[in-house]
Structure formats: C-alpha cells, structure tokens
mmCIF file as gemmi writes it, N, C-alpha and C atoms, coordinates in Angstrom:
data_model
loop_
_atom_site.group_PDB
_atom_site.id
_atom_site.type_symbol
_atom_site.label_atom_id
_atom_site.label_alt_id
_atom_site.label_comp_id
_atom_site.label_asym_id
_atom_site.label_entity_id
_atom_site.label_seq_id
_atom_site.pdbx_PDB_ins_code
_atom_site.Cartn_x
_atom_site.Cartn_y
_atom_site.Cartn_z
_atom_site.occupancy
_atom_site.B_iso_or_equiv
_atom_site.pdbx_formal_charge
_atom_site.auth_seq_id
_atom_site.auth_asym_id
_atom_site.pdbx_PDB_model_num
ATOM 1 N N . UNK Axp A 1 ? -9.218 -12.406 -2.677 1 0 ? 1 A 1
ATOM 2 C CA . UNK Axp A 1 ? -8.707 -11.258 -1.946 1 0 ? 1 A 1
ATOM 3 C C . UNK Axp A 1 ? -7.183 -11.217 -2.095 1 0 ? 1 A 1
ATOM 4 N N . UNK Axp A 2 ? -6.728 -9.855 -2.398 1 0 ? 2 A 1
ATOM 5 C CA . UNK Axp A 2 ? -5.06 -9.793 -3.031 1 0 ? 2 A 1
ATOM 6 C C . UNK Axp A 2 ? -4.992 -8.85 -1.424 1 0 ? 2 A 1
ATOM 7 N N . UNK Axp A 3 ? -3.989 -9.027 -0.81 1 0 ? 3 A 1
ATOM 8 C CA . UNK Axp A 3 ? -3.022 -8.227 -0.032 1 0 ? 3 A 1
ATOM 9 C C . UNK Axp A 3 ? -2.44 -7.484 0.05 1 0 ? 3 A 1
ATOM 10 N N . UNK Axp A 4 ? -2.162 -6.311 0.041 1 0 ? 4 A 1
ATOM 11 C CA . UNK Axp A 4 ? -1.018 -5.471 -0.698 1 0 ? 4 A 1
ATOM 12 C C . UNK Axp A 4 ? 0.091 -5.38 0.512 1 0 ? 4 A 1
ATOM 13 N N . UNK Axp A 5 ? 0.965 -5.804 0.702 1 0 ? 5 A 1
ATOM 14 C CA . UNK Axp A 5 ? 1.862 -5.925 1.615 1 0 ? 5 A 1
ATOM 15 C C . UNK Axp A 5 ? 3.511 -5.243 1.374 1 0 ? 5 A 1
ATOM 16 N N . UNK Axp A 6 ? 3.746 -4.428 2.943 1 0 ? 6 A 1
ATOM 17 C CA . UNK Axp A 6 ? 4.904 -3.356 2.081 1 0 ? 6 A 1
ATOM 18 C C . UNK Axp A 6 ? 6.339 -4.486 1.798 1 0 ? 6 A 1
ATOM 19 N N . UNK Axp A 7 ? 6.821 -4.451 0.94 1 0 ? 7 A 1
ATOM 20 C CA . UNK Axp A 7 ? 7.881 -5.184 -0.041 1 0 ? 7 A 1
ATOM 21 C C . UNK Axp A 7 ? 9.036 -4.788 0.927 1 0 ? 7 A 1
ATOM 22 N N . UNK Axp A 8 ? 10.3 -5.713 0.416 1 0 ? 8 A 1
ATOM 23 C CA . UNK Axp A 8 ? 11.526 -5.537 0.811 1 0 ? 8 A 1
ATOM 24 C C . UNK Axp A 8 ? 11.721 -4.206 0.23 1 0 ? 8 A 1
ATOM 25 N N . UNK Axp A 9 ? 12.163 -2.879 0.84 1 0 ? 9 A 1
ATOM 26 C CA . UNK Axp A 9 ? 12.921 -1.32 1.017 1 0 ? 9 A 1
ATOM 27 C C . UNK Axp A 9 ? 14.289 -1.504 -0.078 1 0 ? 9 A 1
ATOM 28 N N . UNK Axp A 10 ? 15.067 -2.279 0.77 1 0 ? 10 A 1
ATOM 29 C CA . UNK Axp A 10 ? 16.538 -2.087 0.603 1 0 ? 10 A 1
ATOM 30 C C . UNK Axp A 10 ? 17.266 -2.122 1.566 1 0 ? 10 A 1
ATOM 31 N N . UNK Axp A 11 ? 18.781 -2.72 1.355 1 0 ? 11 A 1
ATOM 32 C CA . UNK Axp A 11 ? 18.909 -2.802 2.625 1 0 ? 11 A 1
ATOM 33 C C . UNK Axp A 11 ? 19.359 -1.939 3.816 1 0 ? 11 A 1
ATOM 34 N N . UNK Axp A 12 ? 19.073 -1.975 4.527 1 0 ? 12 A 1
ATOM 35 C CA . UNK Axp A 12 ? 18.869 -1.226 6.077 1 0 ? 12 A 1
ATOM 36 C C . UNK Axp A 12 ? 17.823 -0.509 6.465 1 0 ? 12 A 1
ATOM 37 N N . UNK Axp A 13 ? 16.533 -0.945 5.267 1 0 ? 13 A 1
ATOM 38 C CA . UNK Axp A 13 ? 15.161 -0.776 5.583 1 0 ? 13 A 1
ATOM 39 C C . UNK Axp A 13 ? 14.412 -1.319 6.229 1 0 ? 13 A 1
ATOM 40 N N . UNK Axp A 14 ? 13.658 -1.292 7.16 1 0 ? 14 A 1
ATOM 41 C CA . UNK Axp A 14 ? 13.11 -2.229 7.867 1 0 ? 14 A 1
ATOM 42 C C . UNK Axp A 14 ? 11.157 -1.516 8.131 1 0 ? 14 A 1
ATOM 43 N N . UNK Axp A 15 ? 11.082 -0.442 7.864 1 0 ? 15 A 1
ATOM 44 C CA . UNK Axp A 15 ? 10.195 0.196 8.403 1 0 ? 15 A 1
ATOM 45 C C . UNK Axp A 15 ? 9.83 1.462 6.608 1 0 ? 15 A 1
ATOM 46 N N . UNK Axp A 16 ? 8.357 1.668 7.043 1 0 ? 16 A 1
ATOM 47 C CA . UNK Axp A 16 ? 7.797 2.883 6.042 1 0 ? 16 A 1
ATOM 48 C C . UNK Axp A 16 ? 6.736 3.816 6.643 1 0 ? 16 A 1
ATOM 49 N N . UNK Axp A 17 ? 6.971 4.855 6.371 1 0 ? 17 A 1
ATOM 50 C CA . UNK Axp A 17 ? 5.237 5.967 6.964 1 0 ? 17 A 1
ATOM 51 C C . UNK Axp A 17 ? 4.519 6.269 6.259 1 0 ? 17 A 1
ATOM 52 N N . UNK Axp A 18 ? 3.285 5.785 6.219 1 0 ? 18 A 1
ATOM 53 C CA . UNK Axp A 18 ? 2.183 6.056 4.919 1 0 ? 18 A 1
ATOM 54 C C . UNK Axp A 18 ? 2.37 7.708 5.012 1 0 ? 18 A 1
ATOM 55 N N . UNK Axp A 19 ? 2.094 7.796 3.849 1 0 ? 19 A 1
ATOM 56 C CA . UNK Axp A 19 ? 2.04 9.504 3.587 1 0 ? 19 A 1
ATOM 57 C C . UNK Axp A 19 ? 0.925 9.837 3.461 1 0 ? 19 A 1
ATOM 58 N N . UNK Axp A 20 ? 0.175 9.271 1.926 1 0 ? 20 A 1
ATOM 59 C CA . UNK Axp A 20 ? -0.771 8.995 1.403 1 0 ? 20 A 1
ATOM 60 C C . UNK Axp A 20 ? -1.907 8.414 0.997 1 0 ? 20 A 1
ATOM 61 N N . UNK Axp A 21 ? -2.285 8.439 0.82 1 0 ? 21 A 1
ATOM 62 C CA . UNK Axp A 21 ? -3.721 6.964 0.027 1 0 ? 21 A 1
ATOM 63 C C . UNK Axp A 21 ? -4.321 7.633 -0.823 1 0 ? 21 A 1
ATOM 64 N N . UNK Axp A 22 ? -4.269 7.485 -2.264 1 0 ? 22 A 1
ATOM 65 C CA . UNK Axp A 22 ? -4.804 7.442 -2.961 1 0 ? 22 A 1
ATOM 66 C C . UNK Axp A 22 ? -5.879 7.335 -3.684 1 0 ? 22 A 1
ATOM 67 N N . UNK Axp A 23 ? -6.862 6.387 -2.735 1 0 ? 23 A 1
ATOM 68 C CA . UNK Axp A 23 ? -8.03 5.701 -3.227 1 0 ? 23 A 1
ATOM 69 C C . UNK Axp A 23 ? -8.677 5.678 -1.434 1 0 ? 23 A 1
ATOM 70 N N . UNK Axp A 24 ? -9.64 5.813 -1.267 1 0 ? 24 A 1
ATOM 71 C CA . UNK Axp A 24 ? -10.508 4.937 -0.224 1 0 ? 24 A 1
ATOM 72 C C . UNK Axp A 24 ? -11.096 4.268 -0.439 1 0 ? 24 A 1
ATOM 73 N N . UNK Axp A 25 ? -10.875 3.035 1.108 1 0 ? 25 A 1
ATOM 74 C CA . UNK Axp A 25 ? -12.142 2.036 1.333 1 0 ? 25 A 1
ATOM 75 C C . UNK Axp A 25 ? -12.938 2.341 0.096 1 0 ? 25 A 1
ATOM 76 N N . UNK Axp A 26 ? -13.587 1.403 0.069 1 0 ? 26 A 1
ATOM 77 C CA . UNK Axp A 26 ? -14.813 0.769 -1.21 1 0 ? 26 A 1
ATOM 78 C C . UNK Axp A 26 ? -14.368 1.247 -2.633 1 0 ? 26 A 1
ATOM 79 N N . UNK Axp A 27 ? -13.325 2.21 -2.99 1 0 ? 27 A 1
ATOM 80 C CA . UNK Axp A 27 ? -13.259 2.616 -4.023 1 0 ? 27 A 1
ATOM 81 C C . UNK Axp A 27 ? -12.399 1.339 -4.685 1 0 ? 27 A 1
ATOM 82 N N . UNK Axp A 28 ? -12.776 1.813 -6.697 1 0 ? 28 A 1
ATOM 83 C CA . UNK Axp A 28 ? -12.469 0.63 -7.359 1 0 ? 28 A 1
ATOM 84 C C . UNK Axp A 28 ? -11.183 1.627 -7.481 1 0 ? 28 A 1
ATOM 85 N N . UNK Axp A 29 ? -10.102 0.483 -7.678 1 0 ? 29 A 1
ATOM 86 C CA . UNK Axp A 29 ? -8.754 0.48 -8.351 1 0 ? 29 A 1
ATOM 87 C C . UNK Axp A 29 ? -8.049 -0.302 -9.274 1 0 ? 29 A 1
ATOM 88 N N . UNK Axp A 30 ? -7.394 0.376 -10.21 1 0 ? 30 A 1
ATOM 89 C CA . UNK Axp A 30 ? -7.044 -0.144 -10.885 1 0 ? 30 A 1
ATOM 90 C C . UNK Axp A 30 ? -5.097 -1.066 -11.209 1 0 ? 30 A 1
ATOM 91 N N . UNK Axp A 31 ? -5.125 -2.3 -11.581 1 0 ? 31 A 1
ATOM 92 C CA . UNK Axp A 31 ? -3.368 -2.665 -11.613 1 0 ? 31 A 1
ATOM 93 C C . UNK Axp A 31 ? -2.782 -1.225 -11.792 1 0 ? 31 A 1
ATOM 94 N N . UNK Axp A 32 ? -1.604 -1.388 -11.416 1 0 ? 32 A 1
ATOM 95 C CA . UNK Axp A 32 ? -0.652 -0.577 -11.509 1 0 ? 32 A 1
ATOM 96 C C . UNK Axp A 32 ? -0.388 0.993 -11.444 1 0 ? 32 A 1
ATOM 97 N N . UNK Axp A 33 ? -1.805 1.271 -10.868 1 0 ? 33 A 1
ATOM 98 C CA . UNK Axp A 33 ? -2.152 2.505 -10.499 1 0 ? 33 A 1
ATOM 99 C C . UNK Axp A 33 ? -1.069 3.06 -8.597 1 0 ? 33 A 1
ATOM 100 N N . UNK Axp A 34 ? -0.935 3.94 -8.563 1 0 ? 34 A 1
ATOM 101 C CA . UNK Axp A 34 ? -0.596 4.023 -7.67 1 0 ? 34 A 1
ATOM 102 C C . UNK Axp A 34 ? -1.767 4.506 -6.428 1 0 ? 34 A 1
ATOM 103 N N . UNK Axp A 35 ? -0.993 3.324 -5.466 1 0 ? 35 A 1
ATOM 104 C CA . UNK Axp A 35 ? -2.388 2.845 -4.276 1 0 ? 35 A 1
ATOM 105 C C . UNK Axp A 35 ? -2.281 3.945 -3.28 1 0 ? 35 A 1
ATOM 106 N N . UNK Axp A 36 ? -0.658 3.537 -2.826 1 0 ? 36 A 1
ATOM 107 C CA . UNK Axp A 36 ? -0.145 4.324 -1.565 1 0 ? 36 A 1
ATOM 108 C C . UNK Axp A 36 ? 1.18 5.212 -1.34 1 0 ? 36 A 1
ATOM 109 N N . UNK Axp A 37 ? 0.926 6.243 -0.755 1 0 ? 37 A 1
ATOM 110 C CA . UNK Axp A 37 ? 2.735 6.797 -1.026 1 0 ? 37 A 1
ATOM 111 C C . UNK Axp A 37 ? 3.394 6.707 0.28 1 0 ? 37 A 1
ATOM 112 N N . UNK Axp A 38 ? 4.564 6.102 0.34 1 0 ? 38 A 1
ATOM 113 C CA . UNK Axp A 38 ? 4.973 5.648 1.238 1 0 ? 38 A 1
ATOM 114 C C . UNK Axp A 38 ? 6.593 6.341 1.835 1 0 ? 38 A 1
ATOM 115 N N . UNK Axp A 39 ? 6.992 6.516 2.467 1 0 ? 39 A 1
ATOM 116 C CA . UNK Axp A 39 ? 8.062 7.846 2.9 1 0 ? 39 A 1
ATOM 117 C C . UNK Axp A 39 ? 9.18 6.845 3.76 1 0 ? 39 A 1
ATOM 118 N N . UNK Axp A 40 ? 10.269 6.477 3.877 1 0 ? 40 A 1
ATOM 119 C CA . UNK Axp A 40 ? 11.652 5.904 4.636 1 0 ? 40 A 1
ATOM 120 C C . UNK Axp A 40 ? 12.139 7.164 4.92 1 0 ? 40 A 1
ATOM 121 N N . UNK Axp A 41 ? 13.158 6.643 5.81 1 0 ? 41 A 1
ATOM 122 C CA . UNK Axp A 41 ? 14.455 7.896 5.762 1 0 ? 41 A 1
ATOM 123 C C . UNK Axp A 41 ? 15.433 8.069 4.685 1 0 ? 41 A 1
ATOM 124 N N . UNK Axp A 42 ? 15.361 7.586 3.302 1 0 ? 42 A 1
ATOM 125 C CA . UNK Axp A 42 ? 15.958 7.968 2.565 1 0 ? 42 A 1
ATOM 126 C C . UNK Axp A 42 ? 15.343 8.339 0.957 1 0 ? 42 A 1
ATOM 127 N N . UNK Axp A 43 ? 14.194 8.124 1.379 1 0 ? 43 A 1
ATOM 128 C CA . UNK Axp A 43 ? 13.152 7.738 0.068 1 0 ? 43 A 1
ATOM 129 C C . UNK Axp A 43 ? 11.897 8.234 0.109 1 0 ? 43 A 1
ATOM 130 N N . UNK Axp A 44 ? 10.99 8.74 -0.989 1 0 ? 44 A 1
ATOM 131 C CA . UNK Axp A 44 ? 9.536 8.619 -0.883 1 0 ? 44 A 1
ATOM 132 C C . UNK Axp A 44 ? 9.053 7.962 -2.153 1 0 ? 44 A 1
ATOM 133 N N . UNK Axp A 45 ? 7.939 7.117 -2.245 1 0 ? 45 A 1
ATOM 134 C CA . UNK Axp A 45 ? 8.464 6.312 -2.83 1 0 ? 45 A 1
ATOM 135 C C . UNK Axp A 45 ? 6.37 6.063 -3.162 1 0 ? 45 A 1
ATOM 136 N N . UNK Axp A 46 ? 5.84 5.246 -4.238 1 0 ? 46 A 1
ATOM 137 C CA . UNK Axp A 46 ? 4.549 4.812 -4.794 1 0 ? 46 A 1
ATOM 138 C C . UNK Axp A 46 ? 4.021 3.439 -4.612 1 0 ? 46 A 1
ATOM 139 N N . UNK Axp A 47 ? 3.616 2.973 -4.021 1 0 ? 47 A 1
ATOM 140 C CA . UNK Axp A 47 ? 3.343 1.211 -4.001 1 0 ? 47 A 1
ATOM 141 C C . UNK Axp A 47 ? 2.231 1.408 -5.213 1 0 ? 47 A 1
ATOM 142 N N . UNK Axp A 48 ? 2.674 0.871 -6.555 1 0 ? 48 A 1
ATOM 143 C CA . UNK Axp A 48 ? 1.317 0.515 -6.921 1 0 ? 48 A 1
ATOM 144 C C . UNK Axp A 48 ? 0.308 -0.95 -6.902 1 0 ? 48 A 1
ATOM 145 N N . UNK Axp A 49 ? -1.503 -1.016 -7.32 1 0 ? 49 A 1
ATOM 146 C CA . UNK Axp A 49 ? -2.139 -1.444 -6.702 1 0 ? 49 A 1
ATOM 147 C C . UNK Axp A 49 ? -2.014 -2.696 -7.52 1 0 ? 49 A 1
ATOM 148 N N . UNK Axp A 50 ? -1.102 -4.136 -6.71 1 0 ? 50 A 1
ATOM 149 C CA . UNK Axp A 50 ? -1.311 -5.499 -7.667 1 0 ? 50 A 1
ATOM 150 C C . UNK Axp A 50 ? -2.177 -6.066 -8.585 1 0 ? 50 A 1
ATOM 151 N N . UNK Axp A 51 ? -3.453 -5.186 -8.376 1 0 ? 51 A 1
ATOM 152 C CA . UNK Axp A 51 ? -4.495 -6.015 -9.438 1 0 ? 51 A 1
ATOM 153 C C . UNK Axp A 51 ? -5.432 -4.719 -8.909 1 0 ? 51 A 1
ATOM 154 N N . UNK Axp A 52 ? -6.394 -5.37 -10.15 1 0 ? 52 A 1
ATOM 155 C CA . UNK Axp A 52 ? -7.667 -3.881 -10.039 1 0 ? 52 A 1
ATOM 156 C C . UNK Axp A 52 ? -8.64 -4.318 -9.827 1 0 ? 52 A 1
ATOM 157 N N . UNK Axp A 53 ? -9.355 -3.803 -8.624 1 0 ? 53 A 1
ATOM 158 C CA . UNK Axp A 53 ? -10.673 -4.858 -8.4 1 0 ? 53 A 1
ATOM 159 C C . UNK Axp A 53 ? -10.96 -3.557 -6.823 1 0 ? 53 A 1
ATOM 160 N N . UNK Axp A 54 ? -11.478 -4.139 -5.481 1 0 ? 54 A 1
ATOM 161 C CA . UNK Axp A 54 ? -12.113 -2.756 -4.783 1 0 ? 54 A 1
ATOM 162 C C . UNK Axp A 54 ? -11.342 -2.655 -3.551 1 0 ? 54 A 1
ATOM 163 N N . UNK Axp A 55 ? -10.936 -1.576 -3.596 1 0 ? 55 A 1
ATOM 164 C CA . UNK Axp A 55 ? -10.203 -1.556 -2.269 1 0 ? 55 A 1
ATOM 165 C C . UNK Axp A 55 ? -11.264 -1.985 -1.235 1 0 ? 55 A 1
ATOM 166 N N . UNK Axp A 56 ? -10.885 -3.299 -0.216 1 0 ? 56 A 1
ATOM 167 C CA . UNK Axp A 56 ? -12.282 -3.277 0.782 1 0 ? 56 A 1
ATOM 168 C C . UNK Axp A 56 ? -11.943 -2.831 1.931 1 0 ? 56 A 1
ATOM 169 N N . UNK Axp A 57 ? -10.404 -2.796 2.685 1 0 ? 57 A 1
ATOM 170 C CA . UNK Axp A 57 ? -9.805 -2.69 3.869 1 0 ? 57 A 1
ATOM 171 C C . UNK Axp A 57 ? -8.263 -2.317 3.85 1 0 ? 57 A 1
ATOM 172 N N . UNK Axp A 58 ? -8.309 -1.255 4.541 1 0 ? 58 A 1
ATOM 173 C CA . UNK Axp A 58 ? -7.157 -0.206 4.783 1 0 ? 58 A 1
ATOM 174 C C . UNK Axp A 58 ? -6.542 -0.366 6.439 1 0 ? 58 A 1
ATOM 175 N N . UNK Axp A 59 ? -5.277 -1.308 6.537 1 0 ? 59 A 1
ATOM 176 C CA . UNK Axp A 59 ? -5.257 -1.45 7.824 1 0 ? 59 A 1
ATOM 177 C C . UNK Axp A 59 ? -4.49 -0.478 8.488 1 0 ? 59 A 1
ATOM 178 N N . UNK Axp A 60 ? -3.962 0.578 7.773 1 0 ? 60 A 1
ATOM 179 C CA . UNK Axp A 60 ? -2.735 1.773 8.229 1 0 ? 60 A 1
ATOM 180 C C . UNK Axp A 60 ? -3.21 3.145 7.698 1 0 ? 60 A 1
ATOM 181 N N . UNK Axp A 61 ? -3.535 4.342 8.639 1 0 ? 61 A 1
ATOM 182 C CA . UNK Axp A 61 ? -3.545 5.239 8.225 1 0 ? 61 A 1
ATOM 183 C C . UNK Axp A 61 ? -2.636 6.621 7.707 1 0 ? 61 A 1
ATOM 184 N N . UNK Axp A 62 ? -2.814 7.443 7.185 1 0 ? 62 A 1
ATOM 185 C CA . UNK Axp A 62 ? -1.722 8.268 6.9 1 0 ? 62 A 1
ATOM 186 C C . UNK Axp A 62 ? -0.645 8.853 7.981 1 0 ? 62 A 1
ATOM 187 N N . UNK Axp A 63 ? 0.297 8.462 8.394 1 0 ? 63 A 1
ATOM 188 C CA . UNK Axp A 63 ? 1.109 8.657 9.029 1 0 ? 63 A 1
ATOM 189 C C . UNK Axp A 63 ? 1.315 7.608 10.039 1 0 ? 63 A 1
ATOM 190 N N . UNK Axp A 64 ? 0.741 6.279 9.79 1 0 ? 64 A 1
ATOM 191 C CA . UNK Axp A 64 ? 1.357 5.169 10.571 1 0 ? 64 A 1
ATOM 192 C C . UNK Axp A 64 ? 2.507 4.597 10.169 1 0 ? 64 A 1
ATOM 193 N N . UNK Axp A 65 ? 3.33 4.441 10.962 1 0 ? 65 A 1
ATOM 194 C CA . UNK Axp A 65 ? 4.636 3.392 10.078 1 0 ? 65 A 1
ATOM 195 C C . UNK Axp A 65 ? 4.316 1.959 10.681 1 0 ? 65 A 1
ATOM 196 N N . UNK Axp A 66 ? 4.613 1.405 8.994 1 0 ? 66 A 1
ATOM 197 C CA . UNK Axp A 66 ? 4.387 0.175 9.02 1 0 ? 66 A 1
ATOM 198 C C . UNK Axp A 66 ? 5.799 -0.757 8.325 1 0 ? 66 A 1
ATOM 199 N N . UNK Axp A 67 ? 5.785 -2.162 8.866 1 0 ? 67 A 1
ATOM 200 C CA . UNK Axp A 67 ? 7.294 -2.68 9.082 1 0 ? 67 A 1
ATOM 201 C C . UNK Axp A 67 ? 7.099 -3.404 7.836 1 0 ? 67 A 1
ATOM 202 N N . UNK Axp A 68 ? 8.059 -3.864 7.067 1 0 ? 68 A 1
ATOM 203 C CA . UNK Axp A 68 ? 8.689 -5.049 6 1 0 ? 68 A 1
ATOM 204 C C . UNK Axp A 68 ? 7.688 -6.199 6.337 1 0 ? 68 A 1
ATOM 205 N N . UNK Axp A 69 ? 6.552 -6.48 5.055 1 0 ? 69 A 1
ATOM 206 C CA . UNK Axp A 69 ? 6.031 -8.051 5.066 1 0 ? 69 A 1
ATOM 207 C C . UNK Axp A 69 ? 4.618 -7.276 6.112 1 0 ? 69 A 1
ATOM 208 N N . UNK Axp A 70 ? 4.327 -6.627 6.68 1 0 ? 70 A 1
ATOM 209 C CA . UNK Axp A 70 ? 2.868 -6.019 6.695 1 0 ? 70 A 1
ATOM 210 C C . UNK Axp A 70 ? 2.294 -5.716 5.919 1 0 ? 70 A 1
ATOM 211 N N . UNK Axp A 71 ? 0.771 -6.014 5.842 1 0 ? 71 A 1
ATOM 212 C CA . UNK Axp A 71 ? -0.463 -6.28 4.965 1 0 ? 71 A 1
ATOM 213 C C . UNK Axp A 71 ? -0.998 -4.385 5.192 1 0 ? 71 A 1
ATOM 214 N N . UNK Axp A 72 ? -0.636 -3.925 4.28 1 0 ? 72 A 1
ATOM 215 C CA . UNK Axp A 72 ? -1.416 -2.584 4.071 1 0 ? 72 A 1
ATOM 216 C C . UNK Axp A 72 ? -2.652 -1.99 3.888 1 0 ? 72 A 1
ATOM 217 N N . UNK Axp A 73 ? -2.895 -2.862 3.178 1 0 ? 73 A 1
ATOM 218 C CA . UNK Axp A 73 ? -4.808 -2.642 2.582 1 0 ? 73 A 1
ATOM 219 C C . UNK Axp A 73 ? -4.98 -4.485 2.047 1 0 ? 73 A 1
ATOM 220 N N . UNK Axp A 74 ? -6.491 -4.717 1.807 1 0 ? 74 A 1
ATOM 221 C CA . UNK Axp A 74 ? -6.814 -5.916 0.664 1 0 ? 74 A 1
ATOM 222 C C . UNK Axp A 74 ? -7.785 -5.475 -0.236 1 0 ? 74 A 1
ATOM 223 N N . UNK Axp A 75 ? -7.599 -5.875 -1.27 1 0 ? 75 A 1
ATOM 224 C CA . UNK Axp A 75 ? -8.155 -5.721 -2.401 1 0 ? 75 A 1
ATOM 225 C C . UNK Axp A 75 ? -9.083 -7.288 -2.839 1 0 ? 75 A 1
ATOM 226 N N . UNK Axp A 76 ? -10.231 -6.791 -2.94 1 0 ? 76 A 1
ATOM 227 C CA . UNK Axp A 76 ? -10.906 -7.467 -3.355 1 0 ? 76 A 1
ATOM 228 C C . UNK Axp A 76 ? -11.154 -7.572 -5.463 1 0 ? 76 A 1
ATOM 229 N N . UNK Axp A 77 ? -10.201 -8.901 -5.842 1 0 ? 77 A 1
ATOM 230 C CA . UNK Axp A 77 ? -10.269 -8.69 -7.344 1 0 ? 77 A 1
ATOM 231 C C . UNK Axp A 77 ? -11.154 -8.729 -8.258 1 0 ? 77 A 1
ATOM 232 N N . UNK Axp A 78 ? -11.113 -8.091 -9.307 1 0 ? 78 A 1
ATOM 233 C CA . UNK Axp A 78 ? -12.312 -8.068 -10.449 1 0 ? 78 A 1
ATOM 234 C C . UNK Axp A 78 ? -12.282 -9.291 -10.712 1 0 ? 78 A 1
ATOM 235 N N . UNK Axp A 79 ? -13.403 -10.056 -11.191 1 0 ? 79 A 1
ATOM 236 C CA . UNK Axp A 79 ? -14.027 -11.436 -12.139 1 0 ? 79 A 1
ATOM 237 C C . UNK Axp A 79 ? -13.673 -11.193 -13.27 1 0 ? 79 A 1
C-alpha cells in the first residue's frame, strides 16, 4: 500500500483544497498520471499518482483542505 501524501507547497504553505479527483475509489491508476488537483492561495496545481496499481481509499473530499504531510488517498500497487 503506497500513500499519496500532500508534499512540501513552498514556503509559507502550510495547507491545500482538493478541487478535484480524477479517478475514484476502486478505480485503476496509473504512475504519473494525474490523481488530484489541488488549489493554495497562490497556486493550482496536479499531484500525480506515485505508482499505478488501485485507488482503494480517498480520505479528503473535493473541497476539503488538507495540511502539509497528510495522507490523501492509498493506493494499492500492481504485482
């Protein structure tokens, strides 16, 4: 199970608001696809998906803000 967790912003970022999702629960995804779109106050911006295998769990919905080093979704990886 891979994590997708929102990354260091930049600095005087501390926080992001899902915009988007790309993919749902159970759906397969692929590396470097873009997972989630994610919105700051200075930015909108693509997380793409670390590895390709099934999205199993989405812990933020579109328009939650979520902080620096929170677990966004997990991905369950391909064999």
């Amino acid at each position: 199970m891979i994590k997708v967790v929102l990354p260091e912003l930049g600095e005087g970022i501390d926080k992001a608001t899902v915009s988007y999702w790309y993919y749902q629960k159970t759906e397969k995804v692929k590396e470097k696809n873009d997972l989630v779109e994610l919105t700051t106050d200075k930015a909108t911006f693509n997380l793409p998906s670390p590895c390709s295998g099934r999205l199993i769990e989405i812990f933020f919905s579109e328009g939650d803000t979520v902080n620096i080093g929170e677990t966004l979704a997990v991905i369950e990886e391909e064999a």
